[in-house]
C-alpha positions in Angstrom: -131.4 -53.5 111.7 -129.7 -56.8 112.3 -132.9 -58.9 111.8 -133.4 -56.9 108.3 -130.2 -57.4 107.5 -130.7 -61.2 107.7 -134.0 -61.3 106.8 -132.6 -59.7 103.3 -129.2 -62.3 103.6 -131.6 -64.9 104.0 -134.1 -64.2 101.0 -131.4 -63.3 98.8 -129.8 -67.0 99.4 -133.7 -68.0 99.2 -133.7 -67.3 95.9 -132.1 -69.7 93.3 -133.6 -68.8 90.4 -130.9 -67.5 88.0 -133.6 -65.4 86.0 -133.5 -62.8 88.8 -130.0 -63.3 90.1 -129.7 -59.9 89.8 -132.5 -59.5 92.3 -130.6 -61.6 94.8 -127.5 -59.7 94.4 -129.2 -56.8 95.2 -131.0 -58.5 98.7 -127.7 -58.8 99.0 -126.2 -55.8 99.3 -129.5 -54.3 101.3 -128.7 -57.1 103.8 -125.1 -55.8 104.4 -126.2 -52.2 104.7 -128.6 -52.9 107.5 -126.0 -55.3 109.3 -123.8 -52.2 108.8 -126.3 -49.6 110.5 -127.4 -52.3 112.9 -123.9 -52.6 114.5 -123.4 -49.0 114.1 -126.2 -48.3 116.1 -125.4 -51.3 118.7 -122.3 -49.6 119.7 -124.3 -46.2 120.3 -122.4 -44.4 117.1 -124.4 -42.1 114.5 -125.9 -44.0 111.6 -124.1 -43.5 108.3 -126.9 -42.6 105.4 -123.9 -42.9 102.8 -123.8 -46.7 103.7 -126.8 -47.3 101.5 -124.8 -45.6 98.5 -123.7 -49.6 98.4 -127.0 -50.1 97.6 -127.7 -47.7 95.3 -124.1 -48.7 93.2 -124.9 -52.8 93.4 -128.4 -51.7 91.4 -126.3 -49.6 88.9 -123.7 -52.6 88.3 -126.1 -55.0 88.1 -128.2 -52.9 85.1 -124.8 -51.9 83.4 -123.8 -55.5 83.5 -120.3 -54.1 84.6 -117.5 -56.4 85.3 -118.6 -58.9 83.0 -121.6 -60.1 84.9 -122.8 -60.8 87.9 -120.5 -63.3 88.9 -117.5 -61.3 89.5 -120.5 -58.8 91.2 -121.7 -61.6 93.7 -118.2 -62.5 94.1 -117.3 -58.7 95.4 -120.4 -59.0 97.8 -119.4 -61.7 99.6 -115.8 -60.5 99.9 -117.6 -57.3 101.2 -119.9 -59.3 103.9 -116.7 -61.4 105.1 -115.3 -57.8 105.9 -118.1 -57.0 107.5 -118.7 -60.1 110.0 -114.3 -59.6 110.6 -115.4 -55.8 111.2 -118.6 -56.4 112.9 -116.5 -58.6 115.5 -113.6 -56.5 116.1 -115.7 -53.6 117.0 -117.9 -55.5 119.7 -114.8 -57.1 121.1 -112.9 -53.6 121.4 -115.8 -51.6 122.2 -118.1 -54.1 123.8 -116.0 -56.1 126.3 -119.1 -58.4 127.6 -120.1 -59.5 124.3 -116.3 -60.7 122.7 -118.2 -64.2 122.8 -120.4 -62.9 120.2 -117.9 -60.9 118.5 -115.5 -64.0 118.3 -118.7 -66.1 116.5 -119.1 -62.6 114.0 -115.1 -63.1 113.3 -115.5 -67.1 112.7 -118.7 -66.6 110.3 -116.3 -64.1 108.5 -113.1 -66.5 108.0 -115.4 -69.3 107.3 -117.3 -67.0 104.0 -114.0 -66.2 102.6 -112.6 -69.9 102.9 -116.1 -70.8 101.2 -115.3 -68.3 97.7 -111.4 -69.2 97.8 -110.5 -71.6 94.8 -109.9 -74.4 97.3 -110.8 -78.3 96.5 -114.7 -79.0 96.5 -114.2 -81.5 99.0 -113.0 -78.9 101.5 -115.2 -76.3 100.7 -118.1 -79.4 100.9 -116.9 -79.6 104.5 -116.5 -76.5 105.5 -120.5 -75.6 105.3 -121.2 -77.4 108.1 -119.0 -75.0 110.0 -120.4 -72.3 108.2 -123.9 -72.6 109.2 -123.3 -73.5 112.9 -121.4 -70.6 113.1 -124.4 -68.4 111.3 -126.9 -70.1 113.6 -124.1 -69.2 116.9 -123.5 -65.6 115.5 -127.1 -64.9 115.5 -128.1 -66.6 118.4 -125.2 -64.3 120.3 -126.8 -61.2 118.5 -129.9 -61.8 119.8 -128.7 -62.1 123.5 -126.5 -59.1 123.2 -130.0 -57.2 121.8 -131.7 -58.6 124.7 -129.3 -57.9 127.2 -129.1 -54.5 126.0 -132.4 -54.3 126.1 -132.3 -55.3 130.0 -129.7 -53.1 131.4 -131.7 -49.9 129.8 -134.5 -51.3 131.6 -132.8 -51.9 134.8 -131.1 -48.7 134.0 -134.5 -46.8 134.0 -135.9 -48.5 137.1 -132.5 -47.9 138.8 -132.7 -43.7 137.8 -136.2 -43.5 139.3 -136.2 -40.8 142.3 -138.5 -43.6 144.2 -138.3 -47.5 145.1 -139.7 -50.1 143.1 -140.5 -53.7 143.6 -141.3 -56.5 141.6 -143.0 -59.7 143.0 -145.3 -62.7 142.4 -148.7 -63.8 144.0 -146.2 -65.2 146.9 -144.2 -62.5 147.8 -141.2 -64.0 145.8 -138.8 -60.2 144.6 -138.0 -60.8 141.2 -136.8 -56.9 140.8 -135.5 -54.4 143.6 -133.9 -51.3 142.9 -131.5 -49.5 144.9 -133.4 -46.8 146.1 -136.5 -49.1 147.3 -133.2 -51.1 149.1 -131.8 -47.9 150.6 -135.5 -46.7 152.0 -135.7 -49.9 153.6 -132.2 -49.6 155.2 -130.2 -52.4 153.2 -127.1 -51.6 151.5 -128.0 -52.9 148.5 -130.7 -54.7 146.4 -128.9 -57.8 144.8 -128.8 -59.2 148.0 -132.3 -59.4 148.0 -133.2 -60.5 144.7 -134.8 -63.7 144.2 -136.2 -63.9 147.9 -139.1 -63.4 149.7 -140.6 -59.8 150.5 -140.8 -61.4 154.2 -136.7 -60.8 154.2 -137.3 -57.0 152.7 -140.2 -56.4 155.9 -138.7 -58.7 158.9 -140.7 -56.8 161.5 -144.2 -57.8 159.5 -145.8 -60.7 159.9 -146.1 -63.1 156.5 -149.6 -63.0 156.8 -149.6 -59.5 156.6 -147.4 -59.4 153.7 -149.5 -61.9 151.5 -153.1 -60.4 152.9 -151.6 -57.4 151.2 -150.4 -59.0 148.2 -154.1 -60.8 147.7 -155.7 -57.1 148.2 -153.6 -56.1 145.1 -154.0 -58.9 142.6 -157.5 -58.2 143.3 -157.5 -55.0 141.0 -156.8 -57.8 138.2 -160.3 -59.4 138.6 -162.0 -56.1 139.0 -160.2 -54.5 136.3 -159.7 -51.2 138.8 -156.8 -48.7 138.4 -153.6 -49.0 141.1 -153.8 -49.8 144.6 -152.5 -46.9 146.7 -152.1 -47.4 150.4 -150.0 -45.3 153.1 -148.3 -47.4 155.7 -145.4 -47.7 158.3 -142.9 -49.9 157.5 -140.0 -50.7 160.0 -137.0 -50.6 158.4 -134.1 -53.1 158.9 -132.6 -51.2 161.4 -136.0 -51.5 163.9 -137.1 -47.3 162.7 -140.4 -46.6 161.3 -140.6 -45.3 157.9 -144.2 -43.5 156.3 -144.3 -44.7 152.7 -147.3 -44.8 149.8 -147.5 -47.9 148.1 -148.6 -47.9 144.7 -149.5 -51.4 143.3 -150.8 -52.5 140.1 -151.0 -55.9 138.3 -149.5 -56.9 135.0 -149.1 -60.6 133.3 -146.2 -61.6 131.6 -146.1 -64.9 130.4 -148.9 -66.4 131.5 -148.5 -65.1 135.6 -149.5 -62.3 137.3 -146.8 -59.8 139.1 -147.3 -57.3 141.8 -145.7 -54.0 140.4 -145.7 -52.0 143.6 -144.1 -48.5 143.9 -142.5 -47.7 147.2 -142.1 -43.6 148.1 -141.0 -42.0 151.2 -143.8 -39.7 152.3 -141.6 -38.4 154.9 -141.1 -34.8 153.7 -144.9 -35.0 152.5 -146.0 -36.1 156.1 -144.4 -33.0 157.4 -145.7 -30.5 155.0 -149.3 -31.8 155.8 -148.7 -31.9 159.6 -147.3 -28.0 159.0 -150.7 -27.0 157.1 -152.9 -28.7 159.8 -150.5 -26.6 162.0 -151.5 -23.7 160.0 -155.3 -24.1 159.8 -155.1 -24.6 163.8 -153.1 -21.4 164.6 -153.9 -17.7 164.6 -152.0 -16.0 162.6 -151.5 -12.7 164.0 -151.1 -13.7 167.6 -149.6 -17.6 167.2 -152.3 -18.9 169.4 -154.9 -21.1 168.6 -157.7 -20.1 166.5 -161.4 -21.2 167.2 -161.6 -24.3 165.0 -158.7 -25.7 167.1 -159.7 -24.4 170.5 -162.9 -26.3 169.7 -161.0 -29.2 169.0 -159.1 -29.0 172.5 -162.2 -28.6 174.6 -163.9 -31.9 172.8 -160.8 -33.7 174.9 -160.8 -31.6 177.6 -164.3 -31.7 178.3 -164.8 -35.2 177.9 -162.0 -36.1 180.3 -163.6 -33.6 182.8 -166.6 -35.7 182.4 -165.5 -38.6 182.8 -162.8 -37.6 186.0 -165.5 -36.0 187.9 -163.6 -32.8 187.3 -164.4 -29.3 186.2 -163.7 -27.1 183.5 -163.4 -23.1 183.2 -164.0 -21.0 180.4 -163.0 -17.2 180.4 -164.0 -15.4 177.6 -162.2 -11.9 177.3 -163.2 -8.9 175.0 -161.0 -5.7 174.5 -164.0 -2.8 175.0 -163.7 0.0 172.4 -161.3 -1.6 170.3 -162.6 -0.6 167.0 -162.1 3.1 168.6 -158.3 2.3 169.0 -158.2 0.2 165.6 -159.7 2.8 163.5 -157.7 5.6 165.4 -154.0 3.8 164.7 -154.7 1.9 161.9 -155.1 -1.7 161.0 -151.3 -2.2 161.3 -151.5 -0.7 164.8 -154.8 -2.5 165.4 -153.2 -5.7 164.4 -149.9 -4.8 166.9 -151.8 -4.0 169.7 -153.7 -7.6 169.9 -150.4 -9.2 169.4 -148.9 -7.5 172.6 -152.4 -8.1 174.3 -151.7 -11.9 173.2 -148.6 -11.6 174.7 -149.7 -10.4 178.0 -152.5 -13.1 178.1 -150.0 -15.8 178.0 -148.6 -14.8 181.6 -152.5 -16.2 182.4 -151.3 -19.9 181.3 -151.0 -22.1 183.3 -149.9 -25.9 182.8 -152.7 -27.6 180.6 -154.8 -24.2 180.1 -155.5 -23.4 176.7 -155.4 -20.0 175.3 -156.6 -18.8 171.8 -158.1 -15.9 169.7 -161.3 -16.8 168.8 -162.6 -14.1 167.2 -161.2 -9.8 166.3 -160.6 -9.0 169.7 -162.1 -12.2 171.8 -159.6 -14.3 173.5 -160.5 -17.1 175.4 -158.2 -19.0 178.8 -159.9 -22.5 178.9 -158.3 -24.2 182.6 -158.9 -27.8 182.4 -158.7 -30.1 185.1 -160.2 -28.3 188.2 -161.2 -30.5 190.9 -165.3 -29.6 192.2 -165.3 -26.1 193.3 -161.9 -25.2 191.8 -162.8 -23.6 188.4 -165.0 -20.7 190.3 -161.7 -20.0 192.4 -159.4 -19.8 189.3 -162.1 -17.9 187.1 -161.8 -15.6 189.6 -158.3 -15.6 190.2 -157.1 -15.5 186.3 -159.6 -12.6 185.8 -158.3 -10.4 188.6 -154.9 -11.5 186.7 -156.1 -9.9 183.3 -157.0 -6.9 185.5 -153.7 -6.6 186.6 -152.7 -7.2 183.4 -154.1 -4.3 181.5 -153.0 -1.5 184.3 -149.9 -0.6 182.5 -150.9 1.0 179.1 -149.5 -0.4 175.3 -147.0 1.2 173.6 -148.2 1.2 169.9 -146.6 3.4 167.3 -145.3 6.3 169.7 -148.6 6.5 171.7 -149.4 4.9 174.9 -152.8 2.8 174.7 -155.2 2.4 177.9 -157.8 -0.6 177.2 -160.1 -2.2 179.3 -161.4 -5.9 178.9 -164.8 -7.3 179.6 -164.9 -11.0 181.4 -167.4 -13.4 181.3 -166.8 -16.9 182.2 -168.5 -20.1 182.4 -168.0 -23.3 184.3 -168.3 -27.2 182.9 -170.4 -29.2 184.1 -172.2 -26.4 186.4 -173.8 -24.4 183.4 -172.8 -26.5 180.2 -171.6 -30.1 179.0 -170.5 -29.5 175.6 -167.9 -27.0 174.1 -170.5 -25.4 172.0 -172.4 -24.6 174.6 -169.6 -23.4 177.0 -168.4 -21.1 175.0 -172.0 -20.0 173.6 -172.7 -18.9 177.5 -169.1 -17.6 178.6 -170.4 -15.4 175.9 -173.2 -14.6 177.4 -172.6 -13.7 180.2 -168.9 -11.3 178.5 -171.9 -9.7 176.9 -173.8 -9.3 180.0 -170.6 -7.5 181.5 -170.6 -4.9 178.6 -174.0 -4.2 179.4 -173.8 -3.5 183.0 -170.2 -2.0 182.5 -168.7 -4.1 185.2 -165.0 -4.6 186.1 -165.2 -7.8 187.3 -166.0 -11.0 185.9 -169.7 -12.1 184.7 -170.4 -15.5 185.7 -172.8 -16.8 183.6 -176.4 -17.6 185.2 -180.1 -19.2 183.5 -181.2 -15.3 183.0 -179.0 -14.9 180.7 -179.7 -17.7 178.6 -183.4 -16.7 179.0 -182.6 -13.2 178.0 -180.8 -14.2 175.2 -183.5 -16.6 173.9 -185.7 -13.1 174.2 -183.1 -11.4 172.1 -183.8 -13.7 169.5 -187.1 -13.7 169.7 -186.9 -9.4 169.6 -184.8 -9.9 167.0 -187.0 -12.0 164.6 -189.9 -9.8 165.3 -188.0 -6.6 164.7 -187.1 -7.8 160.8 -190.4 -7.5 160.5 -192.1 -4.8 162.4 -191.6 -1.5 160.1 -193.8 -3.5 157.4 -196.1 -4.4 159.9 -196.9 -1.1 161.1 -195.7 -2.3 164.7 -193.9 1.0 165.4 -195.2 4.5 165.9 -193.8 7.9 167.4 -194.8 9.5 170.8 -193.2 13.2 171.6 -192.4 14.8 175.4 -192.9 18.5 175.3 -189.9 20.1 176.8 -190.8 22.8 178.8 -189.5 26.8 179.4 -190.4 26.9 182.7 -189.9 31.0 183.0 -191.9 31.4 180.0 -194.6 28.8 180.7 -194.8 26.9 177.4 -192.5 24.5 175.3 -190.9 25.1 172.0 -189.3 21.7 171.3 -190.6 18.1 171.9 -188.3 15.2 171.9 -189.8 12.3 169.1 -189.4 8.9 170.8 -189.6 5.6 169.3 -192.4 2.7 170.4 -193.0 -0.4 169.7 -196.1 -2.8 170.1 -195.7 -6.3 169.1 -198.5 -9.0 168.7 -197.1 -11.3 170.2 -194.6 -9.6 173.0 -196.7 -6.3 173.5 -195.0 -3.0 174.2 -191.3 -3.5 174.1 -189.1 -1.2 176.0 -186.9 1.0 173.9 -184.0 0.3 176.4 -184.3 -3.4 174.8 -184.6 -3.1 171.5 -182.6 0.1 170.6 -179.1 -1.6 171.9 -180.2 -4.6 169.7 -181.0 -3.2 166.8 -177.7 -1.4 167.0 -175.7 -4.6 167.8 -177.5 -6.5 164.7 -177.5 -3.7 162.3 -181.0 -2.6 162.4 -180.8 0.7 163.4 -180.3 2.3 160.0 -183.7 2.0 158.7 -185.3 2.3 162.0 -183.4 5.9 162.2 -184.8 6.7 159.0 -188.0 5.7 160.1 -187.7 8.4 162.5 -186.4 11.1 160.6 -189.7 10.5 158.2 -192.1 10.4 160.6 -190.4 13.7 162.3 -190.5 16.2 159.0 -193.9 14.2 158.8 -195.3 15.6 161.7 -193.6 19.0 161.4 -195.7 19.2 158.2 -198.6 17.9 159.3 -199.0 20.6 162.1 -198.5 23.6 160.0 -201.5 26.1 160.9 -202.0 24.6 164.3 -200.9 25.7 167.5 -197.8 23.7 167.0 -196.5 24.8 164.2 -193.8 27.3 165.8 -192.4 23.5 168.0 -189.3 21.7 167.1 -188.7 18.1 167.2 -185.2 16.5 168.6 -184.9 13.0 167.7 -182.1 10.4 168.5 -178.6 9.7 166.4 -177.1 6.5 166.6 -173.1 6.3 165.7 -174.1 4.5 163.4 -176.8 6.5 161.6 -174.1 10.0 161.8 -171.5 7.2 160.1 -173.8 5.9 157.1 -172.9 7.3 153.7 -176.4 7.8 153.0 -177.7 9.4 156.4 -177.4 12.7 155.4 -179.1 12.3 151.8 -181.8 10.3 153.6 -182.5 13.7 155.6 -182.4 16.4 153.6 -184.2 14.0 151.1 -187.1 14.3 153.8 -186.9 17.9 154.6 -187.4 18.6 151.1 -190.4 16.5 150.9 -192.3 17.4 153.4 -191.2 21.3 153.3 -189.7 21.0 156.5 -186.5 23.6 157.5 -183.0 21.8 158.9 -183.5 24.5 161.8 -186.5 23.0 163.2 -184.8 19.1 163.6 -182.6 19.1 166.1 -180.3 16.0 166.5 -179.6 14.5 170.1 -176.4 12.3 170.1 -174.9 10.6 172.8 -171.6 11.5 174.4 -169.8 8.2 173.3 -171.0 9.3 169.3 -168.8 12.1 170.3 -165.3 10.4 171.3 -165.1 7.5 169.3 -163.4 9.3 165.7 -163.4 12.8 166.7 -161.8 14.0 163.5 -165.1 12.1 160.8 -167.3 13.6 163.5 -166.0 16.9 164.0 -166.5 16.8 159.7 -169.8 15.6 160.0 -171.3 17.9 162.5 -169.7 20.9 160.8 -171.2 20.1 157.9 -174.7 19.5 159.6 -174.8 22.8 161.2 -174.1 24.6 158.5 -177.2 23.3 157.0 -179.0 24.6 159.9 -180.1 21.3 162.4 -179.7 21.8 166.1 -177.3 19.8 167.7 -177.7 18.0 171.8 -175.8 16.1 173.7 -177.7 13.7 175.3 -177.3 12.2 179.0 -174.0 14.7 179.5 -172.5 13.3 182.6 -172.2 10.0 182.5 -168.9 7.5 181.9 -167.7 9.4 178.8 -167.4 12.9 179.6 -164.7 15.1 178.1 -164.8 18.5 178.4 -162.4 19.2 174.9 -165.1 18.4 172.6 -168.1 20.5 174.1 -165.4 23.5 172.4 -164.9 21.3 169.5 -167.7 21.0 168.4 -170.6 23.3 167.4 -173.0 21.9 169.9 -176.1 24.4 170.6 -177.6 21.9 173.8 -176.5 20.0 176.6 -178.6 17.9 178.2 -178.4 16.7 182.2 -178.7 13.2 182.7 -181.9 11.9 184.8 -179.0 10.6 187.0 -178.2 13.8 188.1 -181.8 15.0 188.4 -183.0 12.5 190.7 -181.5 13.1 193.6 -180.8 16.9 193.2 -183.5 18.4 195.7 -182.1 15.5 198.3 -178.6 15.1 197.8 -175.9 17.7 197.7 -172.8 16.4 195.5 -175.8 15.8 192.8 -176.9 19.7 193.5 -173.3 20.4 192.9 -172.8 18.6 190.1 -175.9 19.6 188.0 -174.8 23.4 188.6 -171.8 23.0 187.7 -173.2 21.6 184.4 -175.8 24.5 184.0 -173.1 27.0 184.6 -170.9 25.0 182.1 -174.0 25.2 179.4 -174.5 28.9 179.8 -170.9 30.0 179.6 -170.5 28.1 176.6 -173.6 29.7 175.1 -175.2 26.5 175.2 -179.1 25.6 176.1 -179.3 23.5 178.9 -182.5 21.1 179.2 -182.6 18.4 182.6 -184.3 15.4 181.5 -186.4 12.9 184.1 -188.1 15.7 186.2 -190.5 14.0 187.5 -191.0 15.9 191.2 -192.2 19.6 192.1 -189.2 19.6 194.3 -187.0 18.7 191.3 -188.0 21.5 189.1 -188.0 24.1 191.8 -184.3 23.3 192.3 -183.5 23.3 188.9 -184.8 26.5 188.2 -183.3 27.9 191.3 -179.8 27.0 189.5 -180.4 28.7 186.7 -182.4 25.9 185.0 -185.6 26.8 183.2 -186.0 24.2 180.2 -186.7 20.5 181.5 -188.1 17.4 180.3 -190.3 14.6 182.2 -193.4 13.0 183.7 -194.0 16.0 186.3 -194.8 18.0 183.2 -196.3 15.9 180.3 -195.8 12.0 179.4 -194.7 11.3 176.0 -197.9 11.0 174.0 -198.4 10.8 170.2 -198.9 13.5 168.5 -203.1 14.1 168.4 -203.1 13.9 172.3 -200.2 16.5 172.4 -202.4 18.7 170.1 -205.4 17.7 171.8 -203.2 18.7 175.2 -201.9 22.0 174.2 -205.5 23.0 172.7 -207.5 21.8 176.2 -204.6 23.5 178.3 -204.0 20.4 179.9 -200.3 20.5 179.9 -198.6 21.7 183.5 -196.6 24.3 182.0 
């Protein structure tokens, strides 16, 4: 507004011709309007739109040629603009203490225009121009510092309200702005102090050569034209403490040199956030031990120390067995409590720089670093019996007390493994090993196992493919009534041969294809080809035969078992009464109240239902009332020794007697000696199962059998 209004002061006085004096009047009177709203808004007041009502008035004069001209007119304006300069520096001096220098020019420029239109001598008002023109040329010289300097305390103002330092600086390091925070982050008490000098006073602990390779890195970005240089560092503060900051850096040019604008921000509180997600990402969150990525990350250092030391490393790998039992039974919330108080217990195992963490559901793994040669098998051993110990006293988990056992396997670096991939691949191993043989103790890991897991694999690529290829078939054992000399049930049993492994044993690859998921359609499998052959011997001399065939858990559990079933039946004009499903005694324990739903439902539709291999590691006499079983079957382990060994004599009576008072059929399975099925049927035993009567065979040699008389019945 000022420079209008003497832009317009100036024109006006510009123009001498008297044509369009009226013109200049007018220039006038803008000129004092805008000096008016200029000053206004210099001392931070509201602008005043009715100031240009001057305006508007001097244009209305000067057309009605009021006052007798325009002399009397120009003579008002500069009576008016006198007022203003005398009001113009009053109001800075009052309201703007650090410009009264300018205000006292303002106050001379006004006495000096009212002198010049008093009716003084010519001579005196001749001299007095002079005057008036320096002090013109002063007043708005002083105007234009106090804009300027206005100007610079709202920058310094802004900078000064930022939340984060801020440093300005030339190609040598010389400050030419610091505000107080950047000051305060650096421990100074404040930034004048520092102004002017060299960042090598602001960073006393870095070398200058530091400082100024920096400082080249930046004005870099000017050459390539790049965006803002961005760098994390640690800078030691004037008190000797280290301080994590981000510099942000960019180039600017301001008459004709380049400046360093660099942003300094304390990354302190950013540091620890990003240290507590890393935290985070390395911890289990149920148990607040380490998870598998970081356990991983602990046994890169451990086992490259070990390495290096000459020392040894143990790995114990620890599974809770039956968990999913005990998860599905209380619930994921109990599920979830119970590994937390089994995390809890495992701590005890830690020992100074052993490393414990969950690495999977319910796998834990005790890592015990720094075993001199021939220590790690003693602590293995020691820290398992431990976990042993451990798991004696039951859990208390929502009101019911919890018995779980764990399986242990372990492995030793650098005796079986050198890498942490690999330790923990074969501690694995050999946990799984452990399940499989049902030990107690701990599984040390050995090369079978490795080689037997390679074969896994190899069973387990073939087997994706072996139902298309036509690699498995059915083979049925007749099970024979010895008292009436013939059979009216055959058990179906699964085989497979292989092109490249040849007959596989079903004790390999039925627990695999249940670990891997395979067992579904292979089940189904079975149930087709059973109604199948049901079908196929109608009008032979085994249509009157049944066929008992195999249930995984997993099978009774699958949504569409049962559809999948009675889908067959249907098809192949088969009866539910003539199937009978064998399941094994674990099927039965493991969610007693789905399965007791399940079975109900299956007998009412009409199938037989067996327990297979009664007797062995599960047995629980409450569910042979719970559930509407129609056959038990004794276990070959039982059999075997029942003509030679008492207790086994004992115990299968006790089973048949069981059977029969329950109304059940009993059949013993893996008779495979005269003397075996003469005791048997001495106890009260006449339907049995094995190799002394009939191999399993498929199903045109058992017809072929049974039509030649060939069977020993």
């Amino acid at each position: 507004y000022w420079g209008v209004g003497q832009l317009a002061l100036t024109l006006s006085e510009l123009v001498a011709d008297a044509r369009v004096s009226d013109f200049r009047l007018w220039l006038g009177a803008c000129g004092l309007v805008a000096y008016y709203q200029g000053t206004l808004l210099f001392l931070g007041k509201q602008l005043s739109h009715k100031a240009w009502i001057l305006v508007v008035v001097t244009l209305l004069l000067l057309v009605g040629d009021f006052f007798g001209g325009t002399g009397r007119l120009a003579f008002l304006l500069v009576w008016v603009m006198s007022g203003l300069w005398l009001w113009m520096g009053w109001q800075l001096a009052i309201h703007k203490s650090r410009y009264r220098i300018v205000g006292k020019f303002l106050v001379i420029r006004g006495v000096i225009n009212l002198l010049v239109v008093l009716p003084l001598p010519a001579a005196l008002i001749q001299g007095l121009h002079p005057f008036y023109r320096a002090a013109e040329v002063f007043s708005l010289l002083s105007m234009m510092y106090a804009v300027l300097a206005e100007m610079q305390d709202r920058y310094l103002q802004t900078v000064g309200s930022l939340s984060h330092g801020l440093a300005i600086c030339d190609e040598l390091g010389q400050l030419h702005l610091l505000n107080e925070q950047a000051a305060h982050l650096l421990g100074y008490e404040s930034a004048a102090s520092l102004r002017g000098h060299s960042l090598m006073r602001l960073f006393p602990h870095t070398t200058p050569q530091r400082i100024l390779a920096y400082l080249h890195r930046v004005m870099q970005q000017r050459d390539l034209q790049a965006g803002p240089w961005v760098d994390e560092v640690e800078v030691m503060r004037f008190d000797g403490t280290l301080l994590p900051v981000e510099l942000i850096a960019s180039v600017y040019r301001e008459r004709g040199q380049h400046y360093a604008l660099i942003q300094v921000i304390d990354i302190r509180e950013r540091r620890l956030a990003l240290d507590r997600l890393r935290q985070a990402a390395r911890i289990d969150t149920l148990t607040g031990l380490l998870n598998r990525r970081a356990l991983l990350e602990e046994m890169e250092h451990v086992v490259h120390h070990a390495l290096q030391k000459g020392q040894e490393v143990g790995v114990l790998y620890i599974d809770l067995d039956r968990f999913h039992h005990f998860n599905d039974a209380l619930g994921h919330s109990g599920g979830d409590l119970l590994l937390s108080e089994v995390a809890n217990r495992l701590c005890q195992l830690v020992k100074n720089d052993d490393i414990l963490a969950r690495v999977d559901g319910d796998e834990f793994v005790l890592v015990m670093p720094g075993c001199e040669s021939g220590e790690a098998l003693a602590r293995i051993q020691a820290a398992s019996t431990k976990v042993q110990q451990l798991f004696d006293q039951p859990f208390e988990i929502h009101s019911f007390s919890v018995r779980i056992r764990p399986s242990l396997g372990a492995c030793i670096c650098p005796l079986q493994a050198m890498d942490k991939e690999t330790l923990l691949q074969q501690a694995s191993l050999a946990l799984y090993a452990a399940k499989d043989q049902k030990l107690r103790e701990v599984c040390l890991f050995d090369q079978d196992m490795d080689v037997r897991n390679r074969y896994n694999l190899l069973l387990e690529e073939q087997m994706a493919m072996a139902l298309q290829r036509r690699e498995m078939h059915m083979v049925y054992q007749p099970i024979m009534d010895v008292d009436a000399h013939r059979f009216d049930k055959v058990e179906a049993l699964l085989r497979w041969d292989n092109q490249e492994l040849g007959r596989v044993d079903p004790d390999k690859f039925i627990p695999l294809a249940e670990r891997h998921g395979m067992i579904l359609p292979l089940g189904n499998f079975v149930v087709d080809q059973a109604c199948q052959q049901l079908a196929a011997w109608r009008g032979t001399l085994l249509e009157h035969v049944k066929i008992a065939i195999n249930i995984s858990a997993w099978q009774l559990y699958d949504v569409h078992f049962m559809a999948h079933t009675l889908g067959c039946l249907q098809a192949y004009g088969v009866a539910a009464y003539q199937i009978e499903l064998e399941l094994t005694e674990r099927v039965l324990i493991d969610d007693t109240q789905q399965t007791e739903t399940l079975l109900g439902i299956l007998r009412d539709l009409g199938f037989g239902l067996s327990v297979d291999d009664f007797g062995t590691g599960y047995s629980a006499m409450s569910y042979l009332t719970r559930f509407p079983l129609t056959t038990l079957k004794i276990d070959r382990a039982f059999v075997r020794d029942v003509a030679t060994n008492e207790r086994s004599r004992m115990l299968a009576s006790a089973i048949i007697a069981l059977g029969r008072s329950l109304g059940m059929m009993v059949i013993a399975e893996g008779v495979e000696l005269v003397s075996q099925q003469q005791e048997l049927q001495h106890l009260g035993c006449n339907l049995m199962q094995g190799y002394y009567f009939a191999r399993p065979m498929p199903a045109e040699a058992l017809l072929d059998s049974v039509m030649h008389d060939r069977l020993r019945l």
